[in-house]
N, C-alpha and C positions, 0 to 999 in steps of 0.2 A: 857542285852537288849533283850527285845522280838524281837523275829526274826518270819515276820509272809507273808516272800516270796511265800510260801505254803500255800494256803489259808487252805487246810484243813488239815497241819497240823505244827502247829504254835511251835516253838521251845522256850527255856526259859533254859540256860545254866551255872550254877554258880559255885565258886568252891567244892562245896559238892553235888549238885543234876544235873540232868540232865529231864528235863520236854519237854514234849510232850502235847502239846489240839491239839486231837483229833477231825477232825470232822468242825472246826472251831469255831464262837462266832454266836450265835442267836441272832439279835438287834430288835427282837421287843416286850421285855419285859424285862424292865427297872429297875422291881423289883427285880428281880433275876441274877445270872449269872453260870446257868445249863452249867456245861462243862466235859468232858470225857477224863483225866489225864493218861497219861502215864508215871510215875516217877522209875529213876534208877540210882545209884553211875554213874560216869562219869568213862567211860573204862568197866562198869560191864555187865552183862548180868540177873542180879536179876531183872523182871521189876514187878513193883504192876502197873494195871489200874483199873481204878474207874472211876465212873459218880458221880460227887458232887457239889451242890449250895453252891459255893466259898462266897454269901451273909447272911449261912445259919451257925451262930456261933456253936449251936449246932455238925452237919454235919463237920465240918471243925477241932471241939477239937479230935472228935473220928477219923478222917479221919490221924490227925497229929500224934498219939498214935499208928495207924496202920503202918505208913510209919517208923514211927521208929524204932520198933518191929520187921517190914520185911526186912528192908535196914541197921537196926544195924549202927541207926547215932540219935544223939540228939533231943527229940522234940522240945528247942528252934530253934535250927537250921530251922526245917524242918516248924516249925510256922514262922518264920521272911521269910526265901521264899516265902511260900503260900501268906503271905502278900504283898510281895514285887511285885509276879507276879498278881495277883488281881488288884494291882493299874495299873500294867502294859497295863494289861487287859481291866481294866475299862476305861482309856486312849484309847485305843485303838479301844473302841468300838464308844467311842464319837465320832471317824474319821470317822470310817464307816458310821454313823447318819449322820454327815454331808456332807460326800459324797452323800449318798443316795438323800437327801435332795436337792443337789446342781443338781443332775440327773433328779428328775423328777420337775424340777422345769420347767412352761413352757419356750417354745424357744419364743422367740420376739426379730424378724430381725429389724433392728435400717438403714432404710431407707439414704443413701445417697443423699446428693442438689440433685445430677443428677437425681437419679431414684426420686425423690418425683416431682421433677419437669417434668419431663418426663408423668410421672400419671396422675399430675394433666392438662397437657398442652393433653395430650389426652381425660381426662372427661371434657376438653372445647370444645372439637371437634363438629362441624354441624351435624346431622345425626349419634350420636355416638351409637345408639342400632346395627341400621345395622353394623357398622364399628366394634362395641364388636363382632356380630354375628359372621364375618367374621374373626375375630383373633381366636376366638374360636374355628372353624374350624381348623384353621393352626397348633394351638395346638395340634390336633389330635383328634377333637372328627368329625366323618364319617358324615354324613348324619344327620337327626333328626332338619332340620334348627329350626321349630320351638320350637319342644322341649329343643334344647341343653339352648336357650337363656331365654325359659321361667325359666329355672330350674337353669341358674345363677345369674337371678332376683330371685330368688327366696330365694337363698342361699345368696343373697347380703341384701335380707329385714332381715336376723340376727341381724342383727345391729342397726334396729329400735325398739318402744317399741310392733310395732303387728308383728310380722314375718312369713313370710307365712309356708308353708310346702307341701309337695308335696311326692304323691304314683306313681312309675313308674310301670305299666302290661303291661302284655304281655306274650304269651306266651313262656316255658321253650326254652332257647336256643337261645333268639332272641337281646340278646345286654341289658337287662334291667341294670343289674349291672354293665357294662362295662360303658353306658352313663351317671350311677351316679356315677363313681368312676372319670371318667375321667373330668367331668364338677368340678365334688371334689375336684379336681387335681390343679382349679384356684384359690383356696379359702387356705388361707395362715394355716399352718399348727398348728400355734397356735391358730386358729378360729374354729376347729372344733374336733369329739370325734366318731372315729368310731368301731361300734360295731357289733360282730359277733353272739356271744354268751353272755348272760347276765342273773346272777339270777334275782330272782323276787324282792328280795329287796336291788340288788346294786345299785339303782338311790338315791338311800334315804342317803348311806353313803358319797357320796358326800359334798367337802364345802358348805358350804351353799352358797356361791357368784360364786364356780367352773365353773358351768354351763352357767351362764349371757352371754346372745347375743354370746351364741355357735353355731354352726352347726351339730346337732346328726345325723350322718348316720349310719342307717339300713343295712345290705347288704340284708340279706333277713329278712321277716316280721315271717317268718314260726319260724324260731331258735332263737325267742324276743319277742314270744306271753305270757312268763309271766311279763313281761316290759311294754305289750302295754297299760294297764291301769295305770301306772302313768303317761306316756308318755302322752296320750289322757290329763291328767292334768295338767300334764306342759304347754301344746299346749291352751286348754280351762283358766285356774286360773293362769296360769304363775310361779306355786309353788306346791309344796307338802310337804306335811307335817305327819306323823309315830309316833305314840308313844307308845315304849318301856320299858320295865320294866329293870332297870340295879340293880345290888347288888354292894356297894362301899368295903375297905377293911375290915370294920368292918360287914359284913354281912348286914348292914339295905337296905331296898327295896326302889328304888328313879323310878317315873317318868321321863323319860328324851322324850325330844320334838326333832325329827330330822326333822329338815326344809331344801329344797334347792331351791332356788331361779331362775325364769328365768328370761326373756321369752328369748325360742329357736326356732330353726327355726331345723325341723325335716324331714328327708328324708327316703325311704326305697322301696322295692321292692320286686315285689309278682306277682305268675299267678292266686291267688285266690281271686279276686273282694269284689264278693259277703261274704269271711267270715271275712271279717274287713272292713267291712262295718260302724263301728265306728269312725274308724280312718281315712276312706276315707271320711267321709262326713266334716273332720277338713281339709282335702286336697286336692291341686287340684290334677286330676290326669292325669298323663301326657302317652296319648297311646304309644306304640312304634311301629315305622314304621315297618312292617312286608311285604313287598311290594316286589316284585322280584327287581325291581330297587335298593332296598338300598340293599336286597343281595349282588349285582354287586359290588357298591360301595366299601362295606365293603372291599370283595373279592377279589378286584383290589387293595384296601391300605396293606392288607395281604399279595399279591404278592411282593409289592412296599416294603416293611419291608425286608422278604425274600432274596431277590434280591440286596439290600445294597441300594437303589437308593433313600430312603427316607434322605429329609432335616432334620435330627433330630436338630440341633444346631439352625435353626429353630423355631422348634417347641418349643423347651425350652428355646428360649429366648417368644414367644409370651405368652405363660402360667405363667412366669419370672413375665411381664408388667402386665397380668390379676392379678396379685395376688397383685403385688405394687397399683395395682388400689383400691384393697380393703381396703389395710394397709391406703391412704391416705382417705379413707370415713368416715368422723366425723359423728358421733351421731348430729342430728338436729334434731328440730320438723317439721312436715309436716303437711301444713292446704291445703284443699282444698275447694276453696269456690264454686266452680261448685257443690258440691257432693249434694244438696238439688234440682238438675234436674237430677240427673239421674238414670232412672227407667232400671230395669230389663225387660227384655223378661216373659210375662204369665206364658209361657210355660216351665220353671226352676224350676227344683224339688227344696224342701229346700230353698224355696225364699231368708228368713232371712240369713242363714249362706253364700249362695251364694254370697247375695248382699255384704254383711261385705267381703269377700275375693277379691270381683271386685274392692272395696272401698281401698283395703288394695293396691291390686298389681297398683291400680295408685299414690299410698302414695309411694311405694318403686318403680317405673318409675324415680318420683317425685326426691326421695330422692339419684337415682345414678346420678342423672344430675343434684346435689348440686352445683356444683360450674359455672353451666349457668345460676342459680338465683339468684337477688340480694337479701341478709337478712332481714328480718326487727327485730324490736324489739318488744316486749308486752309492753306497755306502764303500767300497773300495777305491772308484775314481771320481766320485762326485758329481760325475754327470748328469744333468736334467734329463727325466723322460716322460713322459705319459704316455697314458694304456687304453687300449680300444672296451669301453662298453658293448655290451649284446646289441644294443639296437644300432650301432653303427654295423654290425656284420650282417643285423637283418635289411639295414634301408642297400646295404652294399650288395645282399643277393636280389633284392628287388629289380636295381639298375643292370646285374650285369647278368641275367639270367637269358634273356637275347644273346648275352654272348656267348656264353656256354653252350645255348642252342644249337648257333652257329656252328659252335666248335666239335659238336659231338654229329656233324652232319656229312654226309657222304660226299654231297652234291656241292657244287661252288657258288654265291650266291646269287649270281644271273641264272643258272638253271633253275636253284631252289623258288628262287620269287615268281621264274614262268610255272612251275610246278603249280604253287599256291592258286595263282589265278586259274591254272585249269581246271583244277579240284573247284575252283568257286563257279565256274563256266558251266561245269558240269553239274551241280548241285542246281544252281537256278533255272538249269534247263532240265532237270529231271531226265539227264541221261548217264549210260554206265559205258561208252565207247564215243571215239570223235576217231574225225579223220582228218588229215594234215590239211588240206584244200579247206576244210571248216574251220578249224584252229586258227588259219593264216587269214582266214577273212575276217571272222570275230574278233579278233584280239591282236591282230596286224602285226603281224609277224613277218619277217623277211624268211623267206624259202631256206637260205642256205642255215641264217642264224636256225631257223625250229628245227631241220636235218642236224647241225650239234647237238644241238636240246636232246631232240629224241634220242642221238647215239650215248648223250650219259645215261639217260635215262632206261634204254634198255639192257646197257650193261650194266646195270646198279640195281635191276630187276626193279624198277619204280613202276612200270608201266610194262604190257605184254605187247605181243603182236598177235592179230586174229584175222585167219581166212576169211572170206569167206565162197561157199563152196557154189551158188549159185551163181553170183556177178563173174566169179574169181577176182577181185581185189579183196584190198584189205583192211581194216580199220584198227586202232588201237584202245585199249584199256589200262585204265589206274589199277595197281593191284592192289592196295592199301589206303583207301580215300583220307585214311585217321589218323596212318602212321607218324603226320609230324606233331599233333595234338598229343598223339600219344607220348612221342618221345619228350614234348615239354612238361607234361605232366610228372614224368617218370624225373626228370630236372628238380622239376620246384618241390617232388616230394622229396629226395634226394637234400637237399636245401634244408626245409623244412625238417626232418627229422634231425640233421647237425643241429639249429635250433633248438627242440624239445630236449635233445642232451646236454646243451648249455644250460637251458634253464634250471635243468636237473642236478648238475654241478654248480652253478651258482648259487643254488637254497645249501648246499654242504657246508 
């Protein structure tokens, strides 16, 4: 019997030989079976080793003429071994295959009455975004109210046929991976595929069906920039597709087509806006709070950790329910019949893709509060679908009206947020100019970073430049203290009047 206790190094003991592989068995090439012998009389100290394809008849006659020669025992002997231990072998490896096989097979948790019923008796709840928001939190994710919950709608649209996707910035240090890993944390572990590192054409070797209503998280966008051009395609066509030149065993040259199928719902995280600017315009993008208050926050659940005095059982039972919530979300269609009144704000860069993503995230509002709609059927193909209510479009402009913000904004959003604080610097100091040396002390600024700043800013006419004629230096001014109030304004009335048209059509 093979004795192969030792993985690397597997024993094979009869009464004429005493055999050793070396090394262990290589299973991932079927044709051959390359192994590294260590053969010697049983009790002796004579040992021959060799590296031999035990599949390779040639290899194996010369190999058994050798052992004879050196070990002074018969070559049938030493051929009915070899054979005996090959079969051994070859047995052997089929275990491993199907271990292997059985290993990376996905996990899929098989829901208990309780927990499914549980799930579902919580996605019939009144008020359930807020009520999500708020589990969410418990779970452990700090601060970020609006964020954490756009970015779980977000990761829950997977599951439909458009799925959104979403870029977290901000700058280094500030929680951006921490809020995607931890909201990542709701989302059940056979749902999603995350990535640190990735060749440029590992997407492609993929099953073809692998991918379907996944969750692909980025950690960072910086160590996946040769990935992010299929990625953009996955997200745009829902598929990619690679074709390959392969050689079969007899040497002839074949075509082969590598296709993988989605659509997925993609996440990932970056302090550099502006150079995936490709990827960002398939995404919404979600700022992260940078604020001395959510410092605090954090800071005080950091102590609370620390200190032992944190509810984790808790916390992991609330992340536990968020994840069974998603296990019980069936695939449905989503119509919405409102969606031919409702107009975008002017002022929205990229109208077209904008619009399509406003459109999408009230299809996935829609689509997590399936089970407070009654179904209907297609009378021609009988397909199930439900249809978005007004107040799903109103709590849906609520959440994403930051984002439209964002998007109707000149400036990227490391300048915009130094912007906001200077306007607040300046407002608490009752002044109408600052100058860089002031700026960089108050509000600690690095030289070169506030020098960018100021060059968006003057080319975007946000701020002026001002002589002056006595010192001869110079100082600067805000030209617009209001303009980004104002611009939100001009948003939410925008918003708001789509609304008052609905309701106007709905009394019809």
């Amino acid at each position: 019997m093979l004795n192969t206790s030792n993985s690397n190094n597997y024993n094979y003991v009869t009464k004429h030989l005493e055999i050793h592989v070396l090394g262990g068995l290589k299973v991932n090439k079927l044709e051959s079976m390359r192994v590294t012998l260590s053969l010697q009389k049983p009790k002796q100290h004579n040992v021959l080793r060799h590296t031999i394809d035990l599949y390779n008849d040639n290899q194996v006659e010369k190999f058994v003429r050798r052992v004879a020669e050196r070990l002074e025992i018969g070559t049938s002997v030493v051929r009915k071994t070899l054979q005996e231990l090959t079969k051994e072998l070859e047995n052997y490896r089929f275990l491993l295959l199907d271990k292997a096989a059985e290993a990376s097979k996905s996990y899929y948790k098989e829901l208990t009455k309780s927990e499914e019923q549980e799930a579902i008796s919580f996605l019939k709840q009144k008020d359930l975004l807020r009520i999500t928001n708020e589990l969410i939190g418990k779970s452990g994710v700090i601060g970020e109210v609006n964020n954490r919950l756009l970015m779980y709608l977000i990761f829950t649209s997977r599951k439909t046929n458009n799925p959104l996707h979403c870029i977290s910035l901000g700058s280094s240090g500030v929680g951006k991976t921490h809020l995607q890993s931890k909201v990542a944390e709701l989302i059940p572990e056979e749902d999603k595929v995350e990535i640190t590192v990735l060749s440029a054409n590992a997407f492609y070797y993929f099953n073809r069906t692998e991918l379907q209503h996944k969750l692909i998280l980025i950690e960072d966008l910086d160590g996946a920039e040769s990935v992010l051009y299929p990625l953009r395609e996955l997200q745009s066509k829902k598929r990619i597709t690679k074709t390959v030149v392969h050689k079969d065993r007899k040497g002839t040259t074949k075509t082969v087509h590598l296709t993988v199928e989605g659509p997925v719902s993609v996440a990932g995280c970056t302090t550099k806006e502006s150079v995936y600017e490709d990827n960002s315009n398939r995404s919404f993008l979600l700022y992260i709070d940078e604020s001395s208050e959510q410092d605090k926050r954090i800071m005080n659940y950091q102590r609370l950790i620390s200190a032992g005095k944190l509810n984790e059982e808790s916390q992991l039972k609330s992340a536990e329910l968020l994840r069974n919530v998603q296990r019980v979300l069936k695939p449905i269609r989503v119509i919405n019949r409102y969606a031919e009144f409702l107009e975008l704000p002017q002022s929205v860069f990229k109208p077209r893709r904008t619009n399509s993503h406003y459109l999408q995230f009230i299809e996935a509002i829609t689509f997590y509060k399936q089970y407070q709609r009654e179904p209907y059927f297609d009378e021609i193909t009988g397909e199930a679908y439900i249809e978005t209510a007004i107040e799903y479009i109103q709590e849906a402009n609520e959440l994403i009206i930051d984002v439209l913000l964002r998007k109707s904004d000149t400036l990227t959003g490391a300048c915009r947020n130094h912007l906001e604080k200077l306007k607040g610097y300046l407002i608490n100091n009752n002044q109408t100019t600052f100058t860089n040396a002031e700026i960089r002390r108050n509000l600690r600024i690095k030289e070169s970073t506030l020098r960018n700043y100021n060059k968006q800013l003057l080319s975007e006419n946000y701020i002026r430049r001002l002589n002056k004629a006595k010192t001869k230096s110079y100082c600067f001014e805000v030209v617009d203290i209001n303009e980004y109030i104002n611009l939100k304004e001009q948003i939410n009335n925008a918003l708001t009047t789509c609304l008052h048209r609905l309701d106007a059509v709905s009394r019809k």
